[in-house]
C-alpha positions in Angstrom: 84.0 123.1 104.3 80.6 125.0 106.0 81.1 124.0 109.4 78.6 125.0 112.0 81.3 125.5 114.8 85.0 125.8 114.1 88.0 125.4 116.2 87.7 127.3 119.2 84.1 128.1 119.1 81.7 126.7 122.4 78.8 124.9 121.1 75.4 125.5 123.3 75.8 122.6 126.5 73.2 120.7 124.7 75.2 120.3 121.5 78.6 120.4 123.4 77.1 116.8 125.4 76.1 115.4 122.2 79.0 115.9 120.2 81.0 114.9 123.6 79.2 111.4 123.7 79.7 110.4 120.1 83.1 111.2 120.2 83.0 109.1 123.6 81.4 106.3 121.6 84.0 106.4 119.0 86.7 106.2 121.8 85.5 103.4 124.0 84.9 100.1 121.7 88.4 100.4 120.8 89.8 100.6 124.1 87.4 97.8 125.5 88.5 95.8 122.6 92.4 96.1 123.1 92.0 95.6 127.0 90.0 92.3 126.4 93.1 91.0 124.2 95.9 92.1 126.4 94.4 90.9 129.2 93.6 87.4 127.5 97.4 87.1 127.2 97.8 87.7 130.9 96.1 84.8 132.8 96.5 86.9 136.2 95.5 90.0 134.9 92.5 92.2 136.5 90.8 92.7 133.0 88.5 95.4 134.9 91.3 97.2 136.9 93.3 97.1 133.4 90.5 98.7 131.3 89.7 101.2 134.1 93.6 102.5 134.0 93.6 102.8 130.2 90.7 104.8 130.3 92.1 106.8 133.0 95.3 108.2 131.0 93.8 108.2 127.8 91.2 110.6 129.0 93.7 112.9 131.1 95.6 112.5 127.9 92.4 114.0 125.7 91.7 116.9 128.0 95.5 117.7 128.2 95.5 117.8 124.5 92.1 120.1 123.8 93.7 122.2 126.6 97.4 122.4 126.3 98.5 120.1 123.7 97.8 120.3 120.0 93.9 122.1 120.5 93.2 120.1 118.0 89.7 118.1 117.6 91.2 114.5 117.5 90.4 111.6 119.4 92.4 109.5 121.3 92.8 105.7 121.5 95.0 102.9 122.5 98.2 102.2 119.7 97.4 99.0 117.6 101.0 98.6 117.1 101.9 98.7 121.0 99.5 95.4 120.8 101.8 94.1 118.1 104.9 94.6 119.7 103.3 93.2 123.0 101.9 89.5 121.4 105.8 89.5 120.0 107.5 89.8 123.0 105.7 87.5 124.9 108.1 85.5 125.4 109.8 87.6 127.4 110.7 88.1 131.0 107.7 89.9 132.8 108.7 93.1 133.0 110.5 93.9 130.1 107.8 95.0 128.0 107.0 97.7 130.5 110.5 98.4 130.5 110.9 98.4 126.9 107.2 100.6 126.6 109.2 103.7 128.9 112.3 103.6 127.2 110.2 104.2 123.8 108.3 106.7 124.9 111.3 108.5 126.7 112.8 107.9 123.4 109.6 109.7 121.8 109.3 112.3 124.1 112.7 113.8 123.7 112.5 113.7 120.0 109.4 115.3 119.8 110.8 118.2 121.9 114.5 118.5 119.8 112.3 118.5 116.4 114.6 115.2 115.5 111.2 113.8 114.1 111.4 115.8 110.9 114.1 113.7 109.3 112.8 111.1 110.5 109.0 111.5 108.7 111.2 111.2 105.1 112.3 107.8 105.9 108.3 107.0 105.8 107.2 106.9 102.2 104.0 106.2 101.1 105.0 102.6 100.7 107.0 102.0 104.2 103.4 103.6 105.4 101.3 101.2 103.5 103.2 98.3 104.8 103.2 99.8 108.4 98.8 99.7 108.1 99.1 96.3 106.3 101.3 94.0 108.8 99.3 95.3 111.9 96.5 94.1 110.4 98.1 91.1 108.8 100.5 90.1 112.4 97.1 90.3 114.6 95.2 87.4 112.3 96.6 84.8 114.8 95.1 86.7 117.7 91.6 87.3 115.8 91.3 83.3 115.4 92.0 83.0 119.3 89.4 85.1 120.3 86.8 83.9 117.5 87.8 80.7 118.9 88.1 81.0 122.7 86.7 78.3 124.7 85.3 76.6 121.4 84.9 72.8 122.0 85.4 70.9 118.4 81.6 70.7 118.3 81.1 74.4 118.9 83.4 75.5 116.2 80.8 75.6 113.2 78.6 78.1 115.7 81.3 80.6 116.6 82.5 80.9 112.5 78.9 81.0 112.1 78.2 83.9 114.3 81.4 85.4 113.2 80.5 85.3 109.6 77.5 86.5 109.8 78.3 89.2 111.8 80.6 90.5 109.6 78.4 90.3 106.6 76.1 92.2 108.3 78.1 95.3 109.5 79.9 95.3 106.1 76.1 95.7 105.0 75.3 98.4 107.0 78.4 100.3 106.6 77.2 101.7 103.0 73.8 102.5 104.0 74.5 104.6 107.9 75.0 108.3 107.6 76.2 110.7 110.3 76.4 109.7 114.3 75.2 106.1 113.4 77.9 105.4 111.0 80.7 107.1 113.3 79.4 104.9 115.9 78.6 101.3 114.1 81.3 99.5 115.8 79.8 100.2 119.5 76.2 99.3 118.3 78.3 96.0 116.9 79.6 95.4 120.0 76.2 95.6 121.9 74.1 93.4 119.6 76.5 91.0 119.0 76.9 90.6 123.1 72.9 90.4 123.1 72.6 87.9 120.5 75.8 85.7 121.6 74.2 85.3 125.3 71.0 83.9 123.8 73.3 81.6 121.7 75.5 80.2 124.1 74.1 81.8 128.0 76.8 82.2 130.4 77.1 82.5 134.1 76.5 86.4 135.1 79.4 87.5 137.0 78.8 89.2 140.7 78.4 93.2 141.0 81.1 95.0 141.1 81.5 98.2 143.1 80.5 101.4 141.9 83.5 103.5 142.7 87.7 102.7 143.1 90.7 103.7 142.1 92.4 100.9 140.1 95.8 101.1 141.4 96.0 97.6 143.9 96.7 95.2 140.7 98.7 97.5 138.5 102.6 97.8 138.6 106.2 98.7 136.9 109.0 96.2 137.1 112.6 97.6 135.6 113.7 94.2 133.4 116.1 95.9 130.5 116.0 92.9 127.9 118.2 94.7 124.4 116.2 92.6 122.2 112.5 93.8 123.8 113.7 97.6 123.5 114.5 97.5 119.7 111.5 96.1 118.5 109.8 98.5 120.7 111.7 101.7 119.5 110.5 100.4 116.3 107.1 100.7 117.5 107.0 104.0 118.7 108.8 105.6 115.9 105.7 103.7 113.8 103.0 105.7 116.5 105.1 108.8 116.5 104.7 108.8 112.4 100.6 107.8 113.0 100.5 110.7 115.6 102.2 113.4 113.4 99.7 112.0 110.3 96.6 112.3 112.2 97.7 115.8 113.1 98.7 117.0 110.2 95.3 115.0 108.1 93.9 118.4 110.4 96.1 120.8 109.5 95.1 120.0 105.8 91.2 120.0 106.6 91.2 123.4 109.5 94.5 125.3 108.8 95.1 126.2 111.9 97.6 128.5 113.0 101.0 127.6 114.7 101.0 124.4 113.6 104.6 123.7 113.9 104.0 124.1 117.8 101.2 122.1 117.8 102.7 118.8 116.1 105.4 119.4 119.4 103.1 119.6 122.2 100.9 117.2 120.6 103.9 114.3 120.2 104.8 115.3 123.6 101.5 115.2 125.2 101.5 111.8 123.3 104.6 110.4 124.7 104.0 111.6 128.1 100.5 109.6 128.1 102.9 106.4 127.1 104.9 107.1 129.9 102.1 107.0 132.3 100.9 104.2 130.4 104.1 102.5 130.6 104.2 102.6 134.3 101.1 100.6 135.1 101.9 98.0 132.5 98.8 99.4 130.4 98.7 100.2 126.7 99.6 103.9 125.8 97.4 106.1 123.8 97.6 108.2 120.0 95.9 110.2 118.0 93.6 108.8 115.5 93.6 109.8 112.3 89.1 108.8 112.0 89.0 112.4 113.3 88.7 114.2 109.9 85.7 112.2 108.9 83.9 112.1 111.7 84.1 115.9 111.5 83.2 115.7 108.3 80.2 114.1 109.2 79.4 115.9 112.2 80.3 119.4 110.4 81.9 120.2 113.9 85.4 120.9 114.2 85.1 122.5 118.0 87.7 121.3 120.0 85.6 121.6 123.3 83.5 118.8 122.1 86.5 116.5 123.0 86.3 117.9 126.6 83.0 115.8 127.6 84.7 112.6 125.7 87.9 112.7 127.8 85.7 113.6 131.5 83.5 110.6 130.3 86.7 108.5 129.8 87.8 109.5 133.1 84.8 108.9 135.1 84.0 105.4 133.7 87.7 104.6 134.6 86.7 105.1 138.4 83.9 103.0 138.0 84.6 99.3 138.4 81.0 98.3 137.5 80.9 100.2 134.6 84.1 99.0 132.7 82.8 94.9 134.4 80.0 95.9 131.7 82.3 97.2 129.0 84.5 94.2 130.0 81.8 91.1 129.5 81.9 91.5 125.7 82.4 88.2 124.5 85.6 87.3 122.8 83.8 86.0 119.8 82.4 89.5 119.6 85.4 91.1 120.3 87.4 89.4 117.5 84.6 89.7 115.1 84.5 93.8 115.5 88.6 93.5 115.6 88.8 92.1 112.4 86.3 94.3 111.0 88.6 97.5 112.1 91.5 95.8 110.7 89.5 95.5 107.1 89.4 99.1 107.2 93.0 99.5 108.2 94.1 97.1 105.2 91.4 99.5 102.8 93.7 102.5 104.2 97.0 101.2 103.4 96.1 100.0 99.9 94.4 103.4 99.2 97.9 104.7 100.1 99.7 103.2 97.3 96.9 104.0 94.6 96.6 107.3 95.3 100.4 107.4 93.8 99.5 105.5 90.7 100.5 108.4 88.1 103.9 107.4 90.1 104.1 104.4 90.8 106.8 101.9 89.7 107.5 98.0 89.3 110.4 98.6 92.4 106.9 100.0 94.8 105.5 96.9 94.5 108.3 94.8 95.0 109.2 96.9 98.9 106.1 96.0 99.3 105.2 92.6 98.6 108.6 91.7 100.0 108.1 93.2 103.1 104.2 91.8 103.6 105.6 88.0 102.9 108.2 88.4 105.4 106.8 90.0 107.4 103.7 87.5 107.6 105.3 84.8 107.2 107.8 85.8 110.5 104.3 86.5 112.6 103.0 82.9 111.6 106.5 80.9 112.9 106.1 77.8 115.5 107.4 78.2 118.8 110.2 75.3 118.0 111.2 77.7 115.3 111.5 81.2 116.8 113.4 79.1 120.1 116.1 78.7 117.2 116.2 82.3 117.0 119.1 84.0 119.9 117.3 85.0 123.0 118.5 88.0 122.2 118.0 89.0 119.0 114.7 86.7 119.1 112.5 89.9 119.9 113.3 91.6 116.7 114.0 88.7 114.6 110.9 87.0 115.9 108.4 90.1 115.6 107.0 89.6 112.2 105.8 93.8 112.2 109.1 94.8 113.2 111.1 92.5 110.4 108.6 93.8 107.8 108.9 97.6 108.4 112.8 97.3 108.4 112.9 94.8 105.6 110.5 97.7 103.0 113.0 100.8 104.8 116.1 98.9 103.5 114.1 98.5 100.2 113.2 101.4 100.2 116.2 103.6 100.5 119.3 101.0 100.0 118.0 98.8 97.4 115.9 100.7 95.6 116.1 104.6 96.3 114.3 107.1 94.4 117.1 108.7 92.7 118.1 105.1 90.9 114.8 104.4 89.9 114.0 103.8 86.3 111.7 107.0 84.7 
């Protein structure tokens, strides 16, 4: 590929800014976005103070990695499938999620520095990856229809499918047509019109001014609450974000070459689990790498790594800024679920590309690991309360988390049932 800066060239400041923002751009809709639903699931919770910390560690996080970590140009954002395992355990004791969220990424960090996350990456086929993609997309669907929904009286239904519908047509529209920056950046521009055109729709009381400058600290806290049950599902969770993090790395090693990479993929998970740490500590969501990075180098034909540097100083600075992230923070949550399940489209177009780019390979026993695993899997994330209460207390954190029964249900499949080795030719 001709690329107009490479790895570890400085563009001119000008250049350096603009590359800096849209990565910036990329970064931020998806933090706002996972902040608005975690905090929807905390009634007490400081949606401000909880986006402000997120943006805090996931932009020390960045510049730790363009510095020290994997100097590699990928982005940073908050882990989809910490979100899963969250709405999951919600059930249980406050506390034990945090809990649960540093014993993972303990659990990550010292892997990632023993290289015991080799063996591990075989376990992943492309099928066991596909259904990973798939059932965060499909185990969020209940959490889309709250948000799409939020605060609907029965007469105001028909307006918020409305709006959601159309808004959906219309970015799938555009998606085709936007080249460059404006593609890479469609879902902030979605999150800003949609706002402006919901608040002529349905008007809302403006909230008071925030202050400029804090640290968010006062509202944000660890509680140790060991619950067995919440730390399974959750080592689950990370192994699935240390697999996405090594992915995303190595989608660059494919597209740069870059040398050393073996040390790279280390500092990188490490950087990674450390961030989840932090994370962990303040009860927020903990950051990976994503793996958007290639193409939006591709688009951008720069693959400079000190255009992440503005991104993660930009992250940082907003996260002092209580006024700012108030602003980021009054997105609607019809918007918000509208551009959520949008993302999620793309995620489910990821993991189906995964099993047809096997084809010339494929086999009847693919489909069934899969299939399998996706009903199960779904049908676990759509159980009533009366049912799951059925469930152990104990084991009701695994047995009742829908992403976690459906990722060991296609593993078994995939390597007890039907291993490679006893498949038909």
């Amino acid at each position: 590929m001709n690329l107009h800066y490479n790895l570890d060239e400085l563009p001119p400041l000008f250049k350096l800014l603009l590359f800096g923002l849209q990565w910036l751009a990329i970064s931020v809709p998806a933090l706002v976005i996972l902040a608005q639903v975690m905090t929807a699931l905390q009634p007490d919770a400081n949606g401000v103070t909880y986006l402000q910390m997120m943006l805090l560690i996931t932009g020390v996080a960045q510049l730790v990695q363009v510095v020290w970590g994997h100097k590699l140009p990928l982005i940073l954002g908050p882990a989809a499938v910490l979100l899963v395992g969250t709405l999951a355990s919600s059930a249980a004791a406050p506390g034990a999620v945090s809990t649960a969220m540093l014993i993972g990424s303990l659990a990550m960090f010292c892997a990632s520095v023993t290289g015991m996350f080799k063996p591990l990456q075989r376990l992943f086929t492309p099928q066991v990856v596909a259904v990973v993609l798939l059932l965060i997309a499909f185990t969020l669907l209940p959490t889309i229809r709250d948000l799409i929904l939020s605060s609907a009286a029965v007469s105001e239904i028909p307006l918020h499918l409305g709006f959601s519908l159309g808004m959906l047509l219309l970015l799938f529209s555009l998606q085709p047509i936007l080249r460059g920056m404006w593609k890479n950046t469609l879902v902030i521009w979605a999150m800003l019109g949609g706002t402006l055109v919901w608040k002529f729709l349905a008007p809302a009381e403006v909230s008071q001014t925030a202050p400029l400058f804090s640290v968010p600290l006062q509202q944000l806290g660890f509680e140790f609450v060991f619950e067995p049950g919440v730390v399974a599902a959750f080592l689950v969770c990370y192994m699935v974000l240390a697999i996405n993090d090594i992915g995303s790395i190595q989608a660059l090693d494919q597209m740069l070459k870059p040398a050393h990479m073996p040390a790279r993929l280390q500092r990188g998970l490490s950087v990674t689990a450390l961030a989840n740490m932090s994370s962990a500590l303040v009860g927020v969501l903990g950051p990976v790498n994503y793996s958007m990075s290639p193409g939006v180098i591709a688009a951008s034909r720069c693959a400079s790594r000190w255009t992440l540097v503005p991104a993660g100083v930009g992250m940082v600075l907003c996260g002092f800024s209580p006024r700012l992230t108030a602003v980021f923070s009054s997105v609607p949550s019809v918007v918000i679920g509208t551009v959520l399940l949008y993302v999620l489209c793309a995620q489910v177009a990821t993991g189906l590309l995964v099993v047809y780019q096997q084809s010339a390979t494929v086999r009847y026993e693919h489909g069934l690991s899969v299939g399998l695993a996706l009903l199960v899997g779904t049908s676990v994330a759509y159980l009533p309360p009366e049912v799951l209460n059925t469930i152990p207390s104990v084991l009701r954190p695994m047995l009742g988390n829908g992403f976690v029964v459906g990722v060991l249900l296609c593993l078994m499949l995939e390597h007890l049932v039907f291993p490679a080795h006893k498949r038909p030719r």
